[in-house]
C-alpha positions as CSV (number, residue, x, y, z in Angstrom):
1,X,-1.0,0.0,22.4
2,X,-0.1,-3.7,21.6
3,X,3.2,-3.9,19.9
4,X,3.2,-6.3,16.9
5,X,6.4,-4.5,15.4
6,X,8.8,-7.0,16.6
7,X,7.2,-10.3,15.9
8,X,6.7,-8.3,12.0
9,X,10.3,-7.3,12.0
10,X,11.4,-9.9,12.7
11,X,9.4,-12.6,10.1
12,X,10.9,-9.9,7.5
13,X,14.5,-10.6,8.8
14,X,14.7,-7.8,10.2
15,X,17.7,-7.3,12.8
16,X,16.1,-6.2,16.2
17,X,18.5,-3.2,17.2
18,X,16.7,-1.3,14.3
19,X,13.4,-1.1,16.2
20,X,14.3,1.5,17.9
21,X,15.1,4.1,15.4
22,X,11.3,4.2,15.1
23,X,9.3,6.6,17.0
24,X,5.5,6.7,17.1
25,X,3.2,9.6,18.2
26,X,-0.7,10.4,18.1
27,X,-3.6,8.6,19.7
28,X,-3.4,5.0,20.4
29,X,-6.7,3.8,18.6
30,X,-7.8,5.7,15.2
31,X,-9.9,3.1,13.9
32,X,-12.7,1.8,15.8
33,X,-13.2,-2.1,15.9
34,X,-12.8,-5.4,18.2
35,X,-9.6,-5.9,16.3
36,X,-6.2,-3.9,17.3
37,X,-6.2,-2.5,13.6
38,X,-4.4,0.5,15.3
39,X,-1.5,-1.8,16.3
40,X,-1.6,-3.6,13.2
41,X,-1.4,-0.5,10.6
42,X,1.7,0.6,12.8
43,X,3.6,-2.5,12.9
44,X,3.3,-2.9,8.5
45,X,4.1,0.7,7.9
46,X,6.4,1.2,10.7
47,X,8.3,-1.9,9.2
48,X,8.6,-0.3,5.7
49,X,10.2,2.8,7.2
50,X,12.6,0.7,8.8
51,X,13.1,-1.1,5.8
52,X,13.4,1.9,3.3
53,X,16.8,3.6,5.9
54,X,19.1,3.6,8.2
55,X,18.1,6.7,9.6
56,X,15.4,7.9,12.1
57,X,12.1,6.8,10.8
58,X,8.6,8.4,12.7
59,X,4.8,7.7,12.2
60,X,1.8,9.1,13.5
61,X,-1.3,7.5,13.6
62,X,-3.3,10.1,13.1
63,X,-1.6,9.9,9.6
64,X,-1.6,6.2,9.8
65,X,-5.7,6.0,9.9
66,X,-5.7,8.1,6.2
67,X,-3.2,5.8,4.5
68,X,-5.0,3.2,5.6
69,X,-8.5,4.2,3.8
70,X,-6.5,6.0,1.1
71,X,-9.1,5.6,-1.4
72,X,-11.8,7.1,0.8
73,X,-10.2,10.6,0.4
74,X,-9.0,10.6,-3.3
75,X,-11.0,14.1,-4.6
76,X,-10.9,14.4,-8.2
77,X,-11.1,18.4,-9.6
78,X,-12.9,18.7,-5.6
79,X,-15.8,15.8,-6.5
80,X,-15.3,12.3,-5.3
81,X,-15.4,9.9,-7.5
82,X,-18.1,7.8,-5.9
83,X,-17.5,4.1,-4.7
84,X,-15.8,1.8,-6.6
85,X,-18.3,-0.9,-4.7
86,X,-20.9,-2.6,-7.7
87,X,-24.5,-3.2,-5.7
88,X,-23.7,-6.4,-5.7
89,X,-20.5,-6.4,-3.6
90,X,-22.3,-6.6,-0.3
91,X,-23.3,-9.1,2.1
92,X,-26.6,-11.1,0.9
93,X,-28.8,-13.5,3.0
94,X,-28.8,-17.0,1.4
95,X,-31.2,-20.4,2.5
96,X,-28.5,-21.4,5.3
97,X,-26.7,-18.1,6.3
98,X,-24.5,-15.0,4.2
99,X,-22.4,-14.9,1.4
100,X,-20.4,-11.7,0.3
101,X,-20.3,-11.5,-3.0
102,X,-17.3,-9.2,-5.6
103,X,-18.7,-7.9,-8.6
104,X,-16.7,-4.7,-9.1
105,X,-15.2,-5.7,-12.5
106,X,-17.6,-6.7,-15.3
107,X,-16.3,-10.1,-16.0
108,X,-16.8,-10.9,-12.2
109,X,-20.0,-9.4,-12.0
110,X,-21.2,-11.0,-15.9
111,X,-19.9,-14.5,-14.2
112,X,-22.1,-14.3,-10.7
113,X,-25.2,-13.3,-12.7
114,X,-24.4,-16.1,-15.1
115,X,-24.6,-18.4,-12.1
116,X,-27.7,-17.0,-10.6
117,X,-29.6,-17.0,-13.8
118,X,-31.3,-13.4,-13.5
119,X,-31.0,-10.0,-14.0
120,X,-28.8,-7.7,-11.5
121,X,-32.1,-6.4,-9.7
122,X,-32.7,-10.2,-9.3
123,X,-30.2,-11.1,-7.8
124,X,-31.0,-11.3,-3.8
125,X,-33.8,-13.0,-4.0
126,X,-31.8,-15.7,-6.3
127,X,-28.8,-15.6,-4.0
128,X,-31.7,-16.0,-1.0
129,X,-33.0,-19.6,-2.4
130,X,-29.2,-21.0,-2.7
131,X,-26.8,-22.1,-0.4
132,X,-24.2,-20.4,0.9
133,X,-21.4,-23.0,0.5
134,X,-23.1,-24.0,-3.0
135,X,-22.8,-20.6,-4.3
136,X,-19.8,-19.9,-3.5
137,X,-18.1,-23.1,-5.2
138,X,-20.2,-22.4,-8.4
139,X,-19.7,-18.9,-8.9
140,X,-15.7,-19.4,-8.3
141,X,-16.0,-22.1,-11.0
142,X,-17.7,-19.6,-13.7
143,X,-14.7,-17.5,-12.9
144,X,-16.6,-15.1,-10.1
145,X,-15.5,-14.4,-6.7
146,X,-17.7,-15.3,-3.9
147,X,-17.1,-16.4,-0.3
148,X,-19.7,-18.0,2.5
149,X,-19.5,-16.3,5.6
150,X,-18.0,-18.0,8.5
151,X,-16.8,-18.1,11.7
152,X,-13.1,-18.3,12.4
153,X,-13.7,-22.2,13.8
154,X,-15.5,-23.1,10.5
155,X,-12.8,-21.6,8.4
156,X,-9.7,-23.5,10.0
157,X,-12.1,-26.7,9.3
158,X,-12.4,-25.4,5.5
159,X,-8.6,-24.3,5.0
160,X,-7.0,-25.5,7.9
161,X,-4.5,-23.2,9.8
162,X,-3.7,-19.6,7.7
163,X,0.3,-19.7,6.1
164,X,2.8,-17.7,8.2
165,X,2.8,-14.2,7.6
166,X,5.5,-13.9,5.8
167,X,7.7,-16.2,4.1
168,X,11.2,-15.8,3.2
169,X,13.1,-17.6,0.7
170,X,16.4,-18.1,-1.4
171,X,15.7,-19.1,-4.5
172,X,19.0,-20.1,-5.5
173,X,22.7,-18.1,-5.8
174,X,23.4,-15.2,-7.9
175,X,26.5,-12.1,-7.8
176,X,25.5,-9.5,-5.1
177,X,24.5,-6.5,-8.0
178,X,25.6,-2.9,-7.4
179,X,23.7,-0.8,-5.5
180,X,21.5,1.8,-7.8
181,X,17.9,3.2,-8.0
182,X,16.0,0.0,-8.1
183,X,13.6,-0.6,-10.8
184,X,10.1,-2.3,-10.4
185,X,8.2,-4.4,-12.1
186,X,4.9,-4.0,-10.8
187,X,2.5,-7.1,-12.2
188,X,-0.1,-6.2,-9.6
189,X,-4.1,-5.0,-9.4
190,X,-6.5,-3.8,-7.2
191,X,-5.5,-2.5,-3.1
192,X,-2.7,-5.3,-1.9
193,X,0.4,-5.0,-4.5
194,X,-0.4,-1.6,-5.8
195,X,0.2,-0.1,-2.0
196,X,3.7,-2.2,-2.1
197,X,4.4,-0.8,-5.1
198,X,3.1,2.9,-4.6
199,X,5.3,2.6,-1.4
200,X,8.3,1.6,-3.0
201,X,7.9,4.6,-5.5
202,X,7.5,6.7,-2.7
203,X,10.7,5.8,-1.8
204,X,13.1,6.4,-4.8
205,X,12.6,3.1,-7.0
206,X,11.5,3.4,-10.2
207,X,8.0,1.7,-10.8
208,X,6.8,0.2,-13.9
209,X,3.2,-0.7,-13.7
210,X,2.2,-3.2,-16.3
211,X,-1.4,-4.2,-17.1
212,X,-3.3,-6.2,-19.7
213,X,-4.6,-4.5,-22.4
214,X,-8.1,-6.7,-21.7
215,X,-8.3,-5.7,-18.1
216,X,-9.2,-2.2,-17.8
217,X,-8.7,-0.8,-14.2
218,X,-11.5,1.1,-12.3
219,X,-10.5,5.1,-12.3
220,X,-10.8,5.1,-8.8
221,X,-8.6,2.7,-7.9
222,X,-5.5,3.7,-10.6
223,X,-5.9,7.5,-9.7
224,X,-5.1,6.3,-5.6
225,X,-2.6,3.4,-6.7
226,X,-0.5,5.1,-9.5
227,X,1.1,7.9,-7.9
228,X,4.9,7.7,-8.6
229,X,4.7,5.0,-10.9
230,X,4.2,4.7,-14.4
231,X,1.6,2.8,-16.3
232,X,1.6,0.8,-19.3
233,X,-0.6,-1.6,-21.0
234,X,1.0,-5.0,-22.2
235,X,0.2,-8.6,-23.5
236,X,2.1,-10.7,-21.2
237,X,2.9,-13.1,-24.9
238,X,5.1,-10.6,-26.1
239,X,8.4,-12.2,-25.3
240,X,10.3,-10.4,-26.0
241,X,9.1,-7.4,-24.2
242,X,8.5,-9.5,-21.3
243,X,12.3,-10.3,-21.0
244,X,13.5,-7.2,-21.5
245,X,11.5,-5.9,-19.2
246,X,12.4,-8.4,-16.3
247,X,16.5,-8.0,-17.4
248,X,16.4,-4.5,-16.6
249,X,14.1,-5.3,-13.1
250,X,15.8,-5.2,-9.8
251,X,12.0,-6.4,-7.9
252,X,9.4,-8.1,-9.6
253,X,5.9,-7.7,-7.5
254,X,3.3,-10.1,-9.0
255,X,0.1,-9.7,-7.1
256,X,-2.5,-12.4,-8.9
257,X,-3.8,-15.8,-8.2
258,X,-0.7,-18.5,-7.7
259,X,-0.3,-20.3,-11.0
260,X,-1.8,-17.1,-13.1
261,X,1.7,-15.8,-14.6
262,X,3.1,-19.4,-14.7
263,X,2.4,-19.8,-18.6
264,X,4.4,-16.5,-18.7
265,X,7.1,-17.9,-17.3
266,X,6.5,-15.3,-14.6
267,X,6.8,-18.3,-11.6
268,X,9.2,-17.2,-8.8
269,X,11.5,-20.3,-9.8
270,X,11.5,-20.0,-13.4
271,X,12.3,-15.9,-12.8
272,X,15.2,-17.2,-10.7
273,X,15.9,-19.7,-13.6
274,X,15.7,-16.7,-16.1
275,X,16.7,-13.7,-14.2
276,X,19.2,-14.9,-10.9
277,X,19.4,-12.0,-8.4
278,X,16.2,-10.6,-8.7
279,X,14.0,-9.9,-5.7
280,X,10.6,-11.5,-5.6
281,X,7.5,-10.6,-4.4
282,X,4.2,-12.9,-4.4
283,X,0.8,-10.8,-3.1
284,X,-2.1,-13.5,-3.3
285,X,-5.4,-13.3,-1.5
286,X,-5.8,-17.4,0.0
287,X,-1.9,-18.0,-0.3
288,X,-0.2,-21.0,-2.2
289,X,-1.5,-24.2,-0.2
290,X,-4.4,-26.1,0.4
291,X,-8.2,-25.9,-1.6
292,X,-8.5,-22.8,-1.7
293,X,-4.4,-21.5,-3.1
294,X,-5.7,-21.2,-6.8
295,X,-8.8,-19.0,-6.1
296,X,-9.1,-15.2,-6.9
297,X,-9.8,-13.1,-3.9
298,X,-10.5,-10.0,-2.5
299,X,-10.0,-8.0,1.1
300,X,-13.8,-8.3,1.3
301,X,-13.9,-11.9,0.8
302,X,-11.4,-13.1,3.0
303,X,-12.8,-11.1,5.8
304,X,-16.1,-13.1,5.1
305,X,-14.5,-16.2,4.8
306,X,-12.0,-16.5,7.7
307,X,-14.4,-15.2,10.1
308,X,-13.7,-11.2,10.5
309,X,-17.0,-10.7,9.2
310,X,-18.4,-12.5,12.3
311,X,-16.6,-11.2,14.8
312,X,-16.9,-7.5,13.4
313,X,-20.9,-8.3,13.2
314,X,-22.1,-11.4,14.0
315,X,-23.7,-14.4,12.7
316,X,-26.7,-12.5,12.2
317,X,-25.6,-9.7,10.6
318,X,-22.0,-10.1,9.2
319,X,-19.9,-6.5,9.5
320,X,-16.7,-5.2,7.9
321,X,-13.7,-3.8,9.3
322,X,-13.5,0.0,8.7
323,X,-10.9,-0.3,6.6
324,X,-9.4,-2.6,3.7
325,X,-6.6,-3.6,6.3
326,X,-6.2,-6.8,4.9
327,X,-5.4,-5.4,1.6
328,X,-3.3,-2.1,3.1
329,X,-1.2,-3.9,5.5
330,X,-0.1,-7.0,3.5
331,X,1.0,-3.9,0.8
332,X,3.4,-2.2,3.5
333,X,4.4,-5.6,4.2
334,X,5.2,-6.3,0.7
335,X,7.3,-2.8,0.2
336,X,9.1,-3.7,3.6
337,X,9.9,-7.2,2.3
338,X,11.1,-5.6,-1.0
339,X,13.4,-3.3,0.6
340,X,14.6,-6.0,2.7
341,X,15.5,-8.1,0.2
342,X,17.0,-5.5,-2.0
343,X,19.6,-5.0,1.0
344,X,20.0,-9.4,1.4
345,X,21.0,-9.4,-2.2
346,X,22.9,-6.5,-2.5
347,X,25.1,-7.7,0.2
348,X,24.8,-11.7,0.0
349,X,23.8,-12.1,-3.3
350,X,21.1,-14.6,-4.2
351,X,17.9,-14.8,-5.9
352,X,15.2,-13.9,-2.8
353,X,11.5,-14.0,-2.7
354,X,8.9,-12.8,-0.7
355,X,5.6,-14.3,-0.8
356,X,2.4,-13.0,1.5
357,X,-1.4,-13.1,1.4
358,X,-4.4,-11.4,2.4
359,X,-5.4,-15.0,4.6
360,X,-1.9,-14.9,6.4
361,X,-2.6,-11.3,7.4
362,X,-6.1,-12.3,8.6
363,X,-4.7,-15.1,10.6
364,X,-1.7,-12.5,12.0
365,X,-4.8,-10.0,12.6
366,X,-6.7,-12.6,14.4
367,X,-4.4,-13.8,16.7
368,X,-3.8,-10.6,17.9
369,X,-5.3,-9.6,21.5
370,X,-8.9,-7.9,20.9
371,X,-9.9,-4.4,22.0
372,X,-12.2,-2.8,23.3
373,X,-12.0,0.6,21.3
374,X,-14.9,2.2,21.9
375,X,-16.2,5.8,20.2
376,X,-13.2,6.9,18.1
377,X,-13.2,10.5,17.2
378,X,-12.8,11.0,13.3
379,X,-9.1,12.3,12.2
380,X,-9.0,15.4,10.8
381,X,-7.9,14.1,7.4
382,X,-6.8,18.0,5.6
383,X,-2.5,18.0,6.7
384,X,-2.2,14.5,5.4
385,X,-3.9,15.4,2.0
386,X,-1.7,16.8,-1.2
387,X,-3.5,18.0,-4.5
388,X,-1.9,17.1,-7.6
389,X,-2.1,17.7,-11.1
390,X,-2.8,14.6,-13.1
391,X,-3.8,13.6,-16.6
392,X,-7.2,13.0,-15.6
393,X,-7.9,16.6,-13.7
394,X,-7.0,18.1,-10.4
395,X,-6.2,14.6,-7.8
396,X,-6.8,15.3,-4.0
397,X,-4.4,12.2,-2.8
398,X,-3.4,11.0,0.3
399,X,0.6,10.8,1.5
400,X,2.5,8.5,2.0
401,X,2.9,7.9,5.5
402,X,5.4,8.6,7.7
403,X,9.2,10.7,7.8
404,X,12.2,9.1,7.1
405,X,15.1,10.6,8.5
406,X,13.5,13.6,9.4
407,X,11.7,14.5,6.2
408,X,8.2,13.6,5.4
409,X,7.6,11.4,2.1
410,X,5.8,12.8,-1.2
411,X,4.7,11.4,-4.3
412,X,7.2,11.6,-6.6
413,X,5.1,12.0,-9.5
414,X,1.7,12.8,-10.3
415,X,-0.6,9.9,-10.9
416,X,-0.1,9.1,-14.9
417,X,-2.8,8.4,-17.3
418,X,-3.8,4.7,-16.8
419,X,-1.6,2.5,-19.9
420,X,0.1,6.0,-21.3
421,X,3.5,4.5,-20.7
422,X,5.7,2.5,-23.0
423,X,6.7,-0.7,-21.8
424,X,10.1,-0.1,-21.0
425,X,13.1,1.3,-18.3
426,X,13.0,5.4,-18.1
427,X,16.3,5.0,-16.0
């Protein structure tokens, strides 16, 4: 097993004696690929243990390989829920090559077949006469999501070397505020903030998911990503709701687009303008610089764009890793960040923030020694699975990983009903 921990702990400012109050058990591969995804899944959620105690901490991998595909194993009333994955999110063969396309959400999927100019079942055979490269640009410009696959070589000619994965910064001074049960703000969709955010409720804070009344999540994806949290539904023009909200915040995790909560005044300098001592944490899929900061983005797309796609498949035939790493491990990342900078400020003071991306996880996963895993045995998924009762029937759920000082973690509460919340502080 390589060991990334260190390199992670210490990019989070992590001090290195507390490495060793981790212990890890189980197998030392649990999901099969050329990448160490093993090694990877350890060293984000190992670093949130850390980052949640003092204490012990302990993972197993075995565990570690559920949490990862979380949303493979949600049951509800004993049924899954099918994929959350439109037709159209796949890999399709263009004139010159591949191109992966997102079409989960109706306004993504409205905008790619506006592009294309056909029905849904027309759609291949459109995408088939059409550039790669050309498609891609015009169907981010209607507002889809779309990404030419690449090879790692092509990419870092595109976009140039991926950001660091993780960067740390002060934002400017503020008092050192009292330690109490931190409340969240949790301005996040999708796989990438929700696990940060799910993972801090997991760990004592109190989580306030808030969504736009416009955007209506898939089932799926708010059954696996709401546990512990609460969920409400609010127009980010509402002032004075807004403010409130962020006075009572301890940790604001913002997981869109950089630039999308700007005209909210939800920027991580205007917040430390605003709102001095918060802790701030930015979740984006092609981080903040170069042509491609500003564009949406998904786990999926990123893989197909930096090159994973290749090197899972080939040029030929493009493949996916076997699990939405990307999105999973730049989550524990974000939690262990959170935490992190919840004890900086706490005992320094300051306004801090946190910012990642799915691209700088890519890059960290990429550079990375390959593997030869070979035929992985599948885990036995039953002792890390919990059924709950939830608004929305009977939830078969996976836990959180991991023990912290010698207890396993729960979900504190059930999953709610997506948007049921008021927008306000229950503590």
């Amino acid at each position: 097993m390589t060991d990334l921990l260190p390199g992670v702990w210490a990019a989070l400012g992590g001090a290195p004696e507390d490495l060793d109050r981790l212990t890890v058990s189980g197998p030392p591969a649990v999901l099969a690929s050329t990448f160490p995804l093993t090694d990877v899944g350890v060293a984000a959620v190992g670093a949130s243990l850390l980052a949640a105690t003092t204490g012990p901490v302990a993972l197993d991998t075995r565990q570690l390989a559920i949490a990862l595909r979380s949303e493979r194993y949600l049951l509800r009333d004993g049924r899954s829920p099918g994929s959350p994955f439109d037709p159209l999110s796949a890999f399709h063969r263009t004139a010159d090559g591949w191109l992966r396309l997102h079409a989960n959400y109706p306004w993504h999927r409205a905008a790619a077949l506006a592009v294309l100019g056909c029905t849904q079942g027309q759609a291949p055979a459109a995408i088939a006469e059409r550039g790669a490269v050309e498609l891609e640009t015009a169907v981010h410009e209607a507002g889809g999501v779309a990404a030419a696959v690449r090879t790692e070589q092509e990419w870092r000619a595109t976009a140039g070397e991926p950001p660091p994965l993780v960067e740390l910064r002060e934002l400017g001074p503020a008092p050192a505020r009292p330690r109490r049960r931190p409340r969240v703000l949790d301005l996040t969709r999708v796989i990438a903030g929700p696990v940060a955010t799910r993972t801090l409720a997991a760990h004592g804070a109190d989580v306030l998911r808030v969504d736009a009344p416009d955007r209506p999540e898939i089932p799926l994806q708010y059954w696996d990503m709401l546990p512990g949290k609460r969920s409400a539904l609010l127009d980010l023009a509402d002032a004075a709701t807004r403010e409130e909200l962020l006075a009572g915040a301890a940790v604001v995790v913002a997981g869109y687009r950089p630039g999308a909560l700007d005209p909210f005044g939800l920027s991580p300098g205007a917040l430390a303008e605003r709102h001095p001592g918060l802790v701030v944490v930015t979740l984006s899929a092609w981080g903040h610089r170069g042509p491609w900061g500003g564009r949406r983005g998904f786990d999926s797309l990123v893989q197909a764009a930096c090159g994973i796609a290749v090197q899972e498949g080939s040029p030929e035939k493009p493949g996916a890793l076997p699990a939405q790493v990307l999105d999973h491990a730049t989550g524990y990342l974000g939690a262990a960040g959170a935490l992190l900078g919840l004890a900086r400020q706490r005992r320094d003071g300051g306004t801090h923030h946190v910012r990642l991306s799915l691209v700088g996880t890519a890059g960290w996963l990429q550079s990375a020694p390959h593997v030869d895993a070979g035929a992985i045995p599948d885990v036995d998924a039953t002792p890390y699975l919990t059924d709950v009762q939830a608004p929305d029937g009977v939830l078969t759920l996976a836990l959180p990983p991991g023990t912290v000082d010698g207890r396993g973690l729960s979900w504190p509460d059930p999953p709610p009903a997506f948007g049921a919340a008021q927008p306000g502080w229950a503590s």
